[in-house]
PDB file of N, CA, C and O in Angstrom:
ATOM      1  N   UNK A   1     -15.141  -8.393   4.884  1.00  0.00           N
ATOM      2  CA  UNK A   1     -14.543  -8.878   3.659  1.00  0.00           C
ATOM      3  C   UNK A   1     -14.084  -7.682   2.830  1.00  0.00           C
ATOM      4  O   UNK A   1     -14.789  -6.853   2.254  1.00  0.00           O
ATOM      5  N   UNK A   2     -12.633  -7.773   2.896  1.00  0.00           N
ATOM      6  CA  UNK A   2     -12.397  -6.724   1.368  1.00  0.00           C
ATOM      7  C   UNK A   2     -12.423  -6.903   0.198  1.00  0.00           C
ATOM      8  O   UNK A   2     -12.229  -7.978  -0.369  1.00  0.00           O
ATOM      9  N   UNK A   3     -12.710  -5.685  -0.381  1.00  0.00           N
ATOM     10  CA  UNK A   3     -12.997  -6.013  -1.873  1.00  0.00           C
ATOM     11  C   UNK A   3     -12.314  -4.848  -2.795  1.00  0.00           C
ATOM     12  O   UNK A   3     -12.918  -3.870  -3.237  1.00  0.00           O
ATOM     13  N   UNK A   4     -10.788  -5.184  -3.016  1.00  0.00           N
ATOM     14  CA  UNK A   4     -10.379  -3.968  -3.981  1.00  0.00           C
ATOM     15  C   UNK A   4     -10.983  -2.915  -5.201  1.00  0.00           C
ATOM     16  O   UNK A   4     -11.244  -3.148  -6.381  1.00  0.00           O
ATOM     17  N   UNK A   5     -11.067  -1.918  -4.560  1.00  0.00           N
ATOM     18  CA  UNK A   5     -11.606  -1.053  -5.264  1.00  0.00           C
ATOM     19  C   UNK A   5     -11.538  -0.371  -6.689  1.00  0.00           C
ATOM     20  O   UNK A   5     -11.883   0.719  -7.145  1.00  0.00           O
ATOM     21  N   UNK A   6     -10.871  -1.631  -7.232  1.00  0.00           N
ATOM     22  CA  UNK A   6     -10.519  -1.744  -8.808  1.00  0.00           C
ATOM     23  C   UNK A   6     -11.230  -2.899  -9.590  1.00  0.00           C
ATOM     24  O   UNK A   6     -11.691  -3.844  -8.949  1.00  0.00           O
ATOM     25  N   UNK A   7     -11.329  -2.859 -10.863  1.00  0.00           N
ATOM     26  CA  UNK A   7     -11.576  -3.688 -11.882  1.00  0.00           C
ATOM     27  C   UNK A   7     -12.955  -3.776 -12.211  1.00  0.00           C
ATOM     28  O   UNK A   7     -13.576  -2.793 -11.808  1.00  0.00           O
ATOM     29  N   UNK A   8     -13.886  -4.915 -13.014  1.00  0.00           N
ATOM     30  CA  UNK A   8     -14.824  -5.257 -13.689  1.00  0.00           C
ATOM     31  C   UNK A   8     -15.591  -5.753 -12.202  1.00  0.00           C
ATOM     32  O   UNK A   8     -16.645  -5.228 -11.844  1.00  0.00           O
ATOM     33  N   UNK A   9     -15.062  -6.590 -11.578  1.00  0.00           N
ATOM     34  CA  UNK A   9     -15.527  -7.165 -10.090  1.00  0.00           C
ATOM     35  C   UNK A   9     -16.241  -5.904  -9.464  1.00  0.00           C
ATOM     36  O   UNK A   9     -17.391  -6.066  -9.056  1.00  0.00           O
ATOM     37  N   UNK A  10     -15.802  -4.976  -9.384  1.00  0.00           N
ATOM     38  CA  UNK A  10     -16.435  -4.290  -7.984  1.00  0.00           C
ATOM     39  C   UNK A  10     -17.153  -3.742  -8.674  1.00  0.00           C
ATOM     40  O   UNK A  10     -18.223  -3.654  -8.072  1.00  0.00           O
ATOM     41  N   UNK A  11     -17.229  -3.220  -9.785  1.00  0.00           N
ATOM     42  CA  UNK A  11     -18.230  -1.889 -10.631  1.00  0.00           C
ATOM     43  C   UNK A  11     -19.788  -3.175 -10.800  1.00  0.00           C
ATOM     44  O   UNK A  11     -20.927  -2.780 -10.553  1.00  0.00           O
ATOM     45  N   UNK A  12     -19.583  -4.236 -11.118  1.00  0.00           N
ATOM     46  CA  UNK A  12     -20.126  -5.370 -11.193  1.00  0.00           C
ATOM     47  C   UNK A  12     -21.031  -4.990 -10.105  1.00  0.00           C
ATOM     48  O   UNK A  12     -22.165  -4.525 -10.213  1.00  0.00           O
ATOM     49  N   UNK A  13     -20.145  -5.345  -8.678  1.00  0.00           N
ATOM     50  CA  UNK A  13     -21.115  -5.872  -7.464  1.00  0.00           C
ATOM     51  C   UNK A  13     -21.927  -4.016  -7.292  1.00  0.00           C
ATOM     52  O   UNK A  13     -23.137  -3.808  -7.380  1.00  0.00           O
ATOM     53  N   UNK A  14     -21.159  -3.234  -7.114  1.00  0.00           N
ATOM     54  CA  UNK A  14     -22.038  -1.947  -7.301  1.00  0.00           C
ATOM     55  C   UNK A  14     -23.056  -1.971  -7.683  1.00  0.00           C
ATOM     56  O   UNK A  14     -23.975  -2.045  -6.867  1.00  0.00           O
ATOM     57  N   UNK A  15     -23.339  -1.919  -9.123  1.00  0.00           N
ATOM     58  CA  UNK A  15     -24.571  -2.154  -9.883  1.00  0.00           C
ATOM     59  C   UNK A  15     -25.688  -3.091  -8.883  1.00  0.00           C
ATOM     60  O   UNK A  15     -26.680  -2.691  -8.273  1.00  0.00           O
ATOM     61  N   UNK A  16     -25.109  -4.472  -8.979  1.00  0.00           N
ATOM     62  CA  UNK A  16     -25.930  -5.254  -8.596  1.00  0.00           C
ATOM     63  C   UNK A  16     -26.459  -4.750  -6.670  1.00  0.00           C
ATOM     64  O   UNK A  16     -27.553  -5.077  -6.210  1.00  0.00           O
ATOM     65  N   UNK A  17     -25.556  -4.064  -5.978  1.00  0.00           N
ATOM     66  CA  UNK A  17     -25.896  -3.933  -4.558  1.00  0.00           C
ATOM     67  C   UNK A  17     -25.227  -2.595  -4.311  1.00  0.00           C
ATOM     68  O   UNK A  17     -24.119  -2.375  -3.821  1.00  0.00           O
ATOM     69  N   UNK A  18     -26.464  -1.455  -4.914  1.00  0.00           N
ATOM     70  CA  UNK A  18     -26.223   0.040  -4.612  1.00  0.00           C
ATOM     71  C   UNK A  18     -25.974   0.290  -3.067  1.00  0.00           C
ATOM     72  O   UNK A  18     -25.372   1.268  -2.622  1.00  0.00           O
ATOM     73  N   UNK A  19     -26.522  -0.735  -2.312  1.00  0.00           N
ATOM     74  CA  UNK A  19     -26.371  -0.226  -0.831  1.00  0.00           C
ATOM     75  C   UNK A  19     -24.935   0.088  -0.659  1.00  0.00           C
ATOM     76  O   UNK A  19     -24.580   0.995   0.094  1.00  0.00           O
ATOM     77  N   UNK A  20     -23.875  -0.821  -1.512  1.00  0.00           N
ATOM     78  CA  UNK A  20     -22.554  -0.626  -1.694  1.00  0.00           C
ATOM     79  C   UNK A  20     -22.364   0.598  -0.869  1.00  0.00           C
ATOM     80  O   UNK A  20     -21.818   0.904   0.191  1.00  0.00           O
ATOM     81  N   UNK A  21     -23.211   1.296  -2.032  1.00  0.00           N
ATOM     82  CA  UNK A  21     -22.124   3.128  -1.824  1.00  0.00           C
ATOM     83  C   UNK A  21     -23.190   3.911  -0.978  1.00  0.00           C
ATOM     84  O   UNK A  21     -22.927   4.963  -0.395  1.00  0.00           O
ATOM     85  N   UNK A  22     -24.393   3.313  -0.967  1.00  0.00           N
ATOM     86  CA  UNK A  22     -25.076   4.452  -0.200  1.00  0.00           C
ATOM     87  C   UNK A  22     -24.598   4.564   1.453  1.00  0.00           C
ATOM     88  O   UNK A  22     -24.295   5.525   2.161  1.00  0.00           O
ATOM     89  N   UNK A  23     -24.708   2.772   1.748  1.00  0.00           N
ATOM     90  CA  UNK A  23     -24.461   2.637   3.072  1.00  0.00           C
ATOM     91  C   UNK A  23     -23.193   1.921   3.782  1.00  0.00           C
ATOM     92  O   UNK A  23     -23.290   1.261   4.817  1.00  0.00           O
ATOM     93  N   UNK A  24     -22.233   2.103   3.217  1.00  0.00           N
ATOM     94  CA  UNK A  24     -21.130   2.134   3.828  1.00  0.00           C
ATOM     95  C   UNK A  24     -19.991   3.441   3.290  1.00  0.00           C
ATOM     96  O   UNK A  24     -20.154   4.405   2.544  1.00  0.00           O
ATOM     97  N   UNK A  25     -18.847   2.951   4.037  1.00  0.00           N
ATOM     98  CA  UNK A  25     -17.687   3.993   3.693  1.00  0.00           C
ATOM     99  C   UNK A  25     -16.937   3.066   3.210  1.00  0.00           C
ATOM    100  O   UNK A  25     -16.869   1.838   3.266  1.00  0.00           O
ATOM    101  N   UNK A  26     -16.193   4.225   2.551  1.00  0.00           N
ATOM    102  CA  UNK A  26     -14.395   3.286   1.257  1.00  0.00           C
ATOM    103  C   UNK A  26     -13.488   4.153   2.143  1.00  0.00           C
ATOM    104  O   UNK A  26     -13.451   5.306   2.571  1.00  0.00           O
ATOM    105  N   UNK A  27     -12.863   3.157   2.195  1.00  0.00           N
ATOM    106  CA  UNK A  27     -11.397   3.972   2.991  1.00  0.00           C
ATOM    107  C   UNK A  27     -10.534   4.003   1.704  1.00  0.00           C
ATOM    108  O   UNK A  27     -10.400   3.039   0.950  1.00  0.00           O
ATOM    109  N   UNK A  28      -9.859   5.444   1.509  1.00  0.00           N
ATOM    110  CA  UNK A  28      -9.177   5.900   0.754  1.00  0.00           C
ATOM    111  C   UNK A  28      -7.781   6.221   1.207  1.00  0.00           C
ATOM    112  O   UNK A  28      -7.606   7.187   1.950  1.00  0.00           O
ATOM    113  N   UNK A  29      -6.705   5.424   0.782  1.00  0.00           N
ATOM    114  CA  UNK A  29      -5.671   5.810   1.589  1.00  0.00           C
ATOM    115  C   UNK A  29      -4.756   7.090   1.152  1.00  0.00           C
ATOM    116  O   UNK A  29      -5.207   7.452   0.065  1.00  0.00           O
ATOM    117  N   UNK A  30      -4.019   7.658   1.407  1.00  0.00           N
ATOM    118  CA  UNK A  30      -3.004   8.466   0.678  1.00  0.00           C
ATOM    119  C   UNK A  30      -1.883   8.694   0.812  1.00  0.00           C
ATOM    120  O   UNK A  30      -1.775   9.184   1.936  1.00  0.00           O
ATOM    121  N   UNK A  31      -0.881   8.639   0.318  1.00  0.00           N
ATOM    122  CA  UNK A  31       0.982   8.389   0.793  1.00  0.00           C
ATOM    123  C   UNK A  31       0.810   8.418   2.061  1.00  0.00           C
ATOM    124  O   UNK A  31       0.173   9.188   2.780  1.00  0.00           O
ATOM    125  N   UNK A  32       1.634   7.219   2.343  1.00  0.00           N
ATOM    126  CA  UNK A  32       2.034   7.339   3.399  1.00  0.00           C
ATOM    127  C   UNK A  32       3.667   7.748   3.639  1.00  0.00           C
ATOM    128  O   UNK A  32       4.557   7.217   2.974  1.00  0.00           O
ATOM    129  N   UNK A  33       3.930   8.766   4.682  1.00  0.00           N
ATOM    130  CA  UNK A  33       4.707   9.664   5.397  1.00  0.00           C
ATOM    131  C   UNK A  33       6.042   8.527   5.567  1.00  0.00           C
ATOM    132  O   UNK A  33       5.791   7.362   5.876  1.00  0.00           O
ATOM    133  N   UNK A  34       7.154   8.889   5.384  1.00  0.00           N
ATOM    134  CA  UNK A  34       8.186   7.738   5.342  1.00  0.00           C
ATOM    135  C   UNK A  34       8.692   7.864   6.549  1.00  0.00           C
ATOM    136  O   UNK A  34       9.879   7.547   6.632  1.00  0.00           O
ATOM    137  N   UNK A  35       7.922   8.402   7.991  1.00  0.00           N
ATOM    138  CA  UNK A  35       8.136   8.228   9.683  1.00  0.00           C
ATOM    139  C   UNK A  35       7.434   6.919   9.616  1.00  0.00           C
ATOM    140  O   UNK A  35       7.895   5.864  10.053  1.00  0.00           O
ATOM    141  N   UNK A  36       6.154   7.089   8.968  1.00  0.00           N
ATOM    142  CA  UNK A  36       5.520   6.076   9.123  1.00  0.00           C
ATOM    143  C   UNK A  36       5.864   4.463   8.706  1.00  0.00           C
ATOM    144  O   UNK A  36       5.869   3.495   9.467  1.00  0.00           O
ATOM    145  N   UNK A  37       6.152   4.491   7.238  1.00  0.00           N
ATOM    146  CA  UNK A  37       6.970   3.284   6.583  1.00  0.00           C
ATOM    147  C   UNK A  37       8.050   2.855   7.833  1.00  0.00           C
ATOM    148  O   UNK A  37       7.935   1.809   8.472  1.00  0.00           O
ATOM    149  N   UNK A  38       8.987   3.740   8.027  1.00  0.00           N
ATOM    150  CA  UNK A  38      10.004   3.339   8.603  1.00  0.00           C
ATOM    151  C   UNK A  38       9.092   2.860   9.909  1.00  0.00           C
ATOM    152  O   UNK A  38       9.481   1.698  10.032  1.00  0.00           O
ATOM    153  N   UNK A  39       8.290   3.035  10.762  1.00  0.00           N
ATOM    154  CA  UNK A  39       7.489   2.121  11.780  1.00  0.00           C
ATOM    155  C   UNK A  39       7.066   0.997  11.478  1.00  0.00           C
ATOM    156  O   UNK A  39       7.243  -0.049  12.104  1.00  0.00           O
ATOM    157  N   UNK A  40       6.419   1.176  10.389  1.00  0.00           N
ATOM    158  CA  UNK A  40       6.376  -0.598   9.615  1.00  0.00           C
ATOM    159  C   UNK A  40       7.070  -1.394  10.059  1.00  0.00           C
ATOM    160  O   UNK A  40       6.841  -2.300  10.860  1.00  0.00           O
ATOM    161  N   UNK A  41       8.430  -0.929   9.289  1.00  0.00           N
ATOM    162  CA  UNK A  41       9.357  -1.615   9.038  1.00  0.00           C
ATOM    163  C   UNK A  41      10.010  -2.301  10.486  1.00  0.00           C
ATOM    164  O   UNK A  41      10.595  -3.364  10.696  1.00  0.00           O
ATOM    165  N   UNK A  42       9.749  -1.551  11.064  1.00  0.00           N
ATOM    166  CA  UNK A  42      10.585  -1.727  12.205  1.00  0.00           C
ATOM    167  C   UNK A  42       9.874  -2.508  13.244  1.00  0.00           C
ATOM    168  O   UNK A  42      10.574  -2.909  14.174  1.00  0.00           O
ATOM    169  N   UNK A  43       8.476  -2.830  13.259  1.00  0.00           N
ATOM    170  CA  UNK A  43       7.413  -3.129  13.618  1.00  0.00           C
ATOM    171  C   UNK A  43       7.752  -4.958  13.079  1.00  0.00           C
ATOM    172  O   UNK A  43       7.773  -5.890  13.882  1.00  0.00           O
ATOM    173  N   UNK A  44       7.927  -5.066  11.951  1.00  0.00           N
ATOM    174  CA  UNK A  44       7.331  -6.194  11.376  1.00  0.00           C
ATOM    175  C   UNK A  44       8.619  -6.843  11.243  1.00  0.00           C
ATOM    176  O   UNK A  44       8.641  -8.007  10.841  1.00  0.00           O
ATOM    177  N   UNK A  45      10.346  -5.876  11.703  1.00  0.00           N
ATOM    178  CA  UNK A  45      11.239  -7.191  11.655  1.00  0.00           C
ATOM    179  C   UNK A  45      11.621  -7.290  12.732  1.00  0.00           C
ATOM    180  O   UNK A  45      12.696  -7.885  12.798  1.00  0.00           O
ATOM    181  N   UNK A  46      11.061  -6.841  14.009  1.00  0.00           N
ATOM    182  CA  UNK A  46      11.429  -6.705  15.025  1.00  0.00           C
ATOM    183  C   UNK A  46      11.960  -7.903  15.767  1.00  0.00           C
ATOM    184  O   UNK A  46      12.491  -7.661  16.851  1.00  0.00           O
ATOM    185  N   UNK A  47      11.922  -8.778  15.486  1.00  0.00           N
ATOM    186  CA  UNK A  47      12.003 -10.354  15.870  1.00  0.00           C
ATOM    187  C   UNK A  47      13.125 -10.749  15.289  1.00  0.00           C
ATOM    188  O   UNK A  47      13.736 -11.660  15.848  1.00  0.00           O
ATOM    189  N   UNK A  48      13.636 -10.218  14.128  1.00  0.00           N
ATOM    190  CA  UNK A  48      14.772 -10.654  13.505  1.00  0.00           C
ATOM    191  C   UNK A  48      16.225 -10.712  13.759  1.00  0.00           C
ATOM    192  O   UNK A  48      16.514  -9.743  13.056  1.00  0.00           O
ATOM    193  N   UNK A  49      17.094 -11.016  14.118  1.00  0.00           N
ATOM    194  CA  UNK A  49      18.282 -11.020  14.603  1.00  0.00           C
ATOM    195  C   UNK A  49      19.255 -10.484  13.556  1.00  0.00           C
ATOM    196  O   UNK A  49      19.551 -11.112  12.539  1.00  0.00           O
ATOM    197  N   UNK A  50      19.596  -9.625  13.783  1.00  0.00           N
ATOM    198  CA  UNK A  50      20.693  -8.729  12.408  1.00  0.00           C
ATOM    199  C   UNK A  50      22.180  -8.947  13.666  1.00  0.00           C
ATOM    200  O   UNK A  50      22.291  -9.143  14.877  1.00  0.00           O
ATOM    201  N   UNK A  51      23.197  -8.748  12.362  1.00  0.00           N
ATOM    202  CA  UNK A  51      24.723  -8.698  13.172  1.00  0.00           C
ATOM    203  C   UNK A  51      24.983  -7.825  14.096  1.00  0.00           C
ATOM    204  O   UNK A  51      25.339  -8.077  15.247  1.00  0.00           O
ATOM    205  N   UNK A  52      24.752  -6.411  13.448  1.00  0.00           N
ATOM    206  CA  UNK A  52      24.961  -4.908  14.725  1.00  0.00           C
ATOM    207  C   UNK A  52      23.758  -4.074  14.066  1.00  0.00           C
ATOM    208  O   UNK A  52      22.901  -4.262  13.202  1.00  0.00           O
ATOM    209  N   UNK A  53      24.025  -3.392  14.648  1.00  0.00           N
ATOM    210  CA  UNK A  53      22.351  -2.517  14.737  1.00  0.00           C
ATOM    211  C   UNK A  53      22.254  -1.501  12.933  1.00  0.00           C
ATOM    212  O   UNK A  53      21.239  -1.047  12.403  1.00  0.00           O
ATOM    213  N   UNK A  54      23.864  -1.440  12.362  1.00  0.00           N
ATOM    214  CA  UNK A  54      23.465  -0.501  11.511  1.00  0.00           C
ATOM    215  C   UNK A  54      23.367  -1.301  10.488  1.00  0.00           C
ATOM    216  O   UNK A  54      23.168  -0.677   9.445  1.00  0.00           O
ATOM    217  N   UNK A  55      23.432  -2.535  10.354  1.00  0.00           N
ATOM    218  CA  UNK A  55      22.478  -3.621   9.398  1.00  0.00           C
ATOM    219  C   UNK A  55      20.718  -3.410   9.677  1.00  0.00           C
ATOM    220  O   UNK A  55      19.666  -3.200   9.074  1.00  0.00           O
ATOM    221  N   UNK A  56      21.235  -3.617  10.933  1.00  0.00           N
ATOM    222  CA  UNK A  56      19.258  -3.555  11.301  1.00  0.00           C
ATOM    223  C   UNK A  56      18.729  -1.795  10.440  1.00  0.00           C
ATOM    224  O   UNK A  56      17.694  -1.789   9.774  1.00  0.00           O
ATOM    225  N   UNK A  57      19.310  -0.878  10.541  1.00  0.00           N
ATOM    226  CA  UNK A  57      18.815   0.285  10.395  1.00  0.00           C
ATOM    227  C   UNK A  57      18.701   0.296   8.619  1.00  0.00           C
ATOM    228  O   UNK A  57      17.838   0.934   8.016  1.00  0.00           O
ATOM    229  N   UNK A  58      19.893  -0.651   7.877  1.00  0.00           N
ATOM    230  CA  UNK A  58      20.221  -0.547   6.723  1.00  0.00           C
ATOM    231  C   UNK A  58      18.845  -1.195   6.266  1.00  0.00           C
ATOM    232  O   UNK A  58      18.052  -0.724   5.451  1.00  0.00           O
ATOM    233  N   UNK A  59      18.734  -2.512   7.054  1.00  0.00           N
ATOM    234  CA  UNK A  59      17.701  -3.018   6.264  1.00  0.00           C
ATOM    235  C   UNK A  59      16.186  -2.264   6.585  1.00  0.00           C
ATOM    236  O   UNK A  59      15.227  -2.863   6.099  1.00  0.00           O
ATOM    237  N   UNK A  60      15.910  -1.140   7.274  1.00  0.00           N
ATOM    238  CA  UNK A  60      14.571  -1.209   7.568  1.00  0.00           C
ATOM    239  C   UNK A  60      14.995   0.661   6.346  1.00  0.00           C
ATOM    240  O   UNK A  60      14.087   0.968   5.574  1.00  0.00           O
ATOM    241  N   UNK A  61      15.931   1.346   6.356  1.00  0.00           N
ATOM    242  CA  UNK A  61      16.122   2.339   4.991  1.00  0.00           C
ATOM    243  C   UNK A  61      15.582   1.567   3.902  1.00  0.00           C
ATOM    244  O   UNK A  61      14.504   1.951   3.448  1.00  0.00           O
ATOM    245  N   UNK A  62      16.378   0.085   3.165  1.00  0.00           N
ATOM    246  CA  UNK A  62      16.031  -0.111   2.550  1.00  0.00           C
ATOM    247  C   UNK A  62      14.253  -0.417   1.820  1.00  0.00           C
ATOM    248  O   UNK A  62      13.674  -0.183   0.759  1.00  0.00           O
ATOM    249  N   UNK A  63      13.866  -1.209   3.442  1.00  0.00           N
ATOM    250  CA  UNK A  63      11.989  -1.374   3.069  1.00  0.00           C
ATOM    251  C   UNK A  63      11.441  -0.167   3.022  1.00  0.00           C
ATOM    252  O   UNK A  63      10.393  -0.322   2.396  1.00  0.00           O
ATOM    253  N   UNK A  64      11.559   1.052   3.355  1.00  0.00           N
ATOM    254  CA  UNK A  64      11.164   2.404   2.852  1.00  0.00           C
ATOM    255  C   UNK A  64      11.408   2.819   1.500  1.00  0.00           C
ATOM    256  O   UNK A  64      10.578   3.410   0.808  1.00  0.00           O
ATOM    257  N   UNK A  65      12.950   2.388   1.021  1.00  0.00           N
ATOM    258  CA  UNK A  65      13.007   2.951  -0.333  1.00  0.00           C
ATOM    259  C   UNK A  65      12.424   1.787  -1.339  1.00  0.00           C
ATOM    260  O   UNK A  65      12.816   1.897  -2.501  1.00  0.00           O
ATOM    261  N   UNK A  66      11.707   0.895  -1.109  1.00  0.00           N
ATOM    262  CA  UNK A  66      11.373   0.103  -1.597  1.00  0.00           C
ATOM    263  C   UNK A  66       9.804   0.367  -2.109  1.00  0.00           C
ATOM    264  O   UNK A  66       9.262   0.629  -3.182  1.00  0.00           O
ATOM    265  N   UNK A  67       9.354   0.130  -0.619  1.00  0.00           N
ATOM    266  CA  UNK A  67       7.937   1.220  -1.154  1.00  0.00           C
ATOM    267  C   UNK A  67       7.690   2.062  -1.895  1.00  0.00           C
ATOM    268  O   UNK A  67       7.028   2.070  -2.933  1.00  0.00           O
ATOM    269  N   UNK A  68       8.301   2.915  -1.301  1.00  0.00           N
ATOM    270  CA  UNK A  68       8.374   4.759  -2.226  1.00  0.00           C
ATOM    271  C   UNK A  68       8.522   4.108  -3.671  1.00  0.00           C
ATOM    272  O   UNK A  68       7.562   4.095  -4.442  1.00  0.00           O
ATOM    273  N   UNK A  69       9.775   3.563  -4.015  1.00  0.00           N
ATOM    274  CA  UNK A  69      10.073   3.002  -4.966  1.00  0.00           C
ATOM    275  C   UNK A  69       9.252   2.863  -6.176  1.00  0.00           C
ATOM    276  O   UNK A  69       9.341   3.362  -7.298  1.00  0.00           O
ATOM    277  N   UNK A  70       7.804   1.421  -5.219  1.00  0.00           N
ATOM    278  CA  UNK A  70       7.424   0.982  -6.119  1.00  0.00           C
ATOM    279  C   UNK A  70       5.769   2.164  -6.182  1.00  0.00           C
ATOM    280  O   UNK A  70       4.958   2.046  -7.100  1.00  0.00           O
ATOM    281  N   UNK A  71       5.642   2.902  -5.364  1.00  0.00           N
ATOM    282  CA  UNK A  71       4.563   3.513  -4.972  1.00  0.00           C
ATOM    283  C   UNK A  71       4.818   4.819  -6.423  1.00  0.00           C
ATOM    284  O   UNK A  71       3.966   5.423  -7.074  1.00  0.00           O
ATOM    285  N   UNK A  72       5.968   4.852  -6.485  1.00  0.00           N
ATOM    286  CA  UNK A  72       6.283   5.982  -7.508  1.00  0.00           C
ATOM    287  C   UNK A  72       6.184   5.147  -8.875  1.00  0.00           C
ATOM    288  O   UNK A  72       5.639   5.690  -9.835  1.00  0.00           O
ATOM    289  N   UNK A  73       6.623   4.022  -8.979  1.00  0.00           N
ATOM    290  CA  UNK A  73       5.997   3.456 -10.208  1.00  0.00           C
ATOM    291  C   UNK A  73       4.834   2.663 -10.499  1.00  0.00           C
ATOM    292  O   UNK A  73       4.631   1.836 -11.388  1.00  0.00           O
ATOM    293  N   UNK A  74       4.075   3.113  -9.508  1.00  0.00           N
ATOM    294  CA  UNK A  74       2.888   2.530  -9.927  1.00  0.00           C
ATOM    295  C   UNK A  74       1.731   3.732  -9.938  1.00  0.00           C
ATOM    296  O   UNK A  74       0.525   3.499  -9.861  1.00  0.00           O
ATOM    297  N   UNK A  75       2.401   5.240 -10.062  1.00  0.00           N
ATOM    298  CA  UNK A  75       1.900   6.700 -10.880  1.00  0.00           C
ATOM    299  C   UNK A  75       2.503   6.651 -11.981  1.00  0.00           C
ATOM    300  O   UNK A  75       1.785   7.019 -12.910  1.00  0.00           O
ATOM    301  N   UNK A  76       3.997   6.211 -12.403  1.00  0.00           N
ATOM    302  CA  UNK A  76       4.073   6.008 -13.942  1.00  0.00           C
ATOM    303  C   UNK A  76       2.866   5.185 -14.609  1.00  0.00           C
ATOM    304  O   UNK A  76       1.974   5.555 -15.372  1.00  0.00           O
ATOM    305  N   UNK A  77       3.157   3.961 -14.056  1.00  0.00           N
ATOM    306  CA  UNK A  77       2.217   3.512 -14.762  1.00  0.00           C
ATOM    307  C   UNK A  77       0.562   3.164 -14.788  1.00  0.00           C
ATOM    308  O   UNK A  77      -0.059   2.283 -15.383  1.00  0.00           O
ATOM    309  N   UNK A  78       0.195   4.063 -14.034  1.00  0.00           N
ATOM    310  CA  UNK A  78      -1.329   4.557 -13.935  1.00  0.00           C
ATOM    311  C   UNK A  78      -1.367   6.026 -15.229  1.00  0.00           C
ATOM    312  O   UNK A  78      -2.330   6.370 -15.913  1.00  0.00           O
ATOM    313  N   UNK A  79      -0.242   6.513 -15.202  1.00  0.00           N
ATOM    314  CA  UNK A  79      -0.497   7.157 -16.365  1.00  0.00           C
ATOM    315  C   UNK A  79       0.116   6.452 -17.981  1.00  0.00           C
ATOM    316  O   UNK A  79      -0.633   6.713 -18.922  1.00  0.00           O
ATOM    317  N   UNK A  80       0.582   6.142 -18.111  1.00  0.00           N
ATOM    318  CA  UNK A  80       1.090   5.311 -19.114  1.00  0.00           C
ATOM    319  C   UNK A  80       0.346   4.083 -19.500  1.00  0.00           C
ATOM    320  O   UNK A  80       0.268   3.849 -20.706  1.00  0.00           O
ATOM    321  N   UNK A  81      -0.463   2.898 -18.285  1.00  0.00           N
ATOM    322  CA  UNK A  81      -1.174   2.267 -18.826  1.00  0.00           C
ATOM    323  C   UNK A  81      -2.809   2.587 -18.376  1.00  0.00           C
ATOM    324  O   UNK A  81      -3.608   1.679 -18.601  1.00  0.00           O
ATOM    325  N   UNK A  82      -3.245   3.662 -17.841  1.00  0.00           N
ATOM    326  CA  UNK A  82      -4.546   3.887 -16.971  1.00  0.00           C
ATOM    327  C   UNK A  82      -4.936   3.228 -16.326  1.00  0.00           C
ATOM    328  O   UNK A  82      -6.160   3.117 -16.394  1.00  0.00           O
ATOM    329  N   UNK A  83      -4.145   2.287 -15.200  1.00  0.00           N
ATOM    330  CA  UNK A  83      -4.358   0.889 -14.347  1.00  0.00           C
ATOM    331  C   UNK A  83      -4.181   1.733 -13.091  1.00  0.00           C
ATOM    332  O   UNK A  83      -3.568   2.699 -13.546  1.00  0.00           O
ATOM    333  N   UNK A  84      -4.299   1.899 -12.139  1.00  0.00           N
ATOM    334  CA  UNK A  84      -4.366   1.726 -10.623  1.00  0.00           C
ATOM    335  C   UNK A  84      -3.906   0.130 -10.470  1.00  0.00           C
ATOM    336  O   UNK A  84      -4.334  -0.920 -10.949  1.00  0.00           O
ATOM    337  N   UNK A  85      -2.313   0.632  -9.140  1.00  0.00           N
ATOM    338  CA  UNK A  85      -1.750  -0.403  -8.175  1.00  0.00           C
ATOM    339  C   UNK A  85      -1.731   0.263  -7.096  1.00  0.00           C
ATOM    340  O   UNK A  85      -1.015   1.243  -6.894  1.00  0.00           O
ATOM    341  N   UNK A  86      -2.461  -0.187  -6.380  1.00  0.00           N
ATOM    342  CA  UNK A  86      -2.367   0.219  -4.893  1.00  0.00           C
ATOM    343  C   UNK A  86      -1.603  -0.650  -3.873  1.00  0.00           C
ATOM    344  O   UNK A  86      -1.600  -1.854  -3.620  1.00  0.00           O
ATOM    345  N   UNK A  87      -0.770   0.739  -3.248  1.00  0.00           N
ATOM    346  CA  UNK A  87       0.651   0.030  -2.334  1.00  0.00           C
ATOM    347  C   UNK A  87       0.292   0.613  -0.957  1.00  0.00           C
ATOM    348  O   UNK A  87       0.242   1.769  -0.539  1.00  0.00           O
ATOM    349  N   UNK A  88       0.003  -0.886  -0.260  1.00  0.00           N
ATOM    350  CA  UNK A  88      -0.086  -0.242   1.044  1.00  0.00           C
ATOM    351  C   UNK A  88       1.792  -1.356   1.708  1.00  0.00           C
ATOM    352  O   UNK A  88       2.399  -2.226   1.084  1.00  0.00           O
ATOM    353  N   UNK A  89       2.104  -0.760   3.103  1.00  0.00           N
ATOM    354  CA  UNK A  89       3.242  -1.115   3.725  1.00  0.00           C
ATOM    355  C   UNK A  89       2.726  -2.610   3.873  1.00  0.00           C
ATOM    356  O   UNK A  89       3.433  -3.455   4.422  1.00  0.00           O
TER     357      UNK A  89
END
């Protein structure tokens, strides 16, 4: 079961079940590499039928700059509102 590693919820269950942190691991992610995004991408529309291939390529540029996109505004606004959004692909 996951349990995002943000808000009142998890600091909550902490307290109440220290084994939390003693005895397991938090996976911490960190940018991901835009070879990688673009595998995503390419991974998850692979099924899709595009007209010619440089639609297909257009649309899987675009789900990269999309990420990045929103991955870059969600460091604005971790500094601007002190919130953590975590963007995985």
């Amino acid at each position: 079961h996951a349990l995002p590693p943000v808000g009142d919820a998890f600091r909550t269950r902490l307290r109440m079940y220290p084994a939390m942190v003693t005895c397991c691991s938090l996976d911490w992610f960190s940018e991901w590499p835009e070879e990688a995004l673009l595998a995503v991408a390419q991974q998850k529309l692979s099924d899709i039928e595009f007209e010619t291939p440089e639609i297909r390529q257009g649309v899987y540029d675009v789900c990269k700059v999309i990420h990045s996109g929103v991955s870059d505004m969600s460091q604005q606004y971790l500094v601007e509102m002190g919130r953590h959004n975590h963007v995985t692909p």
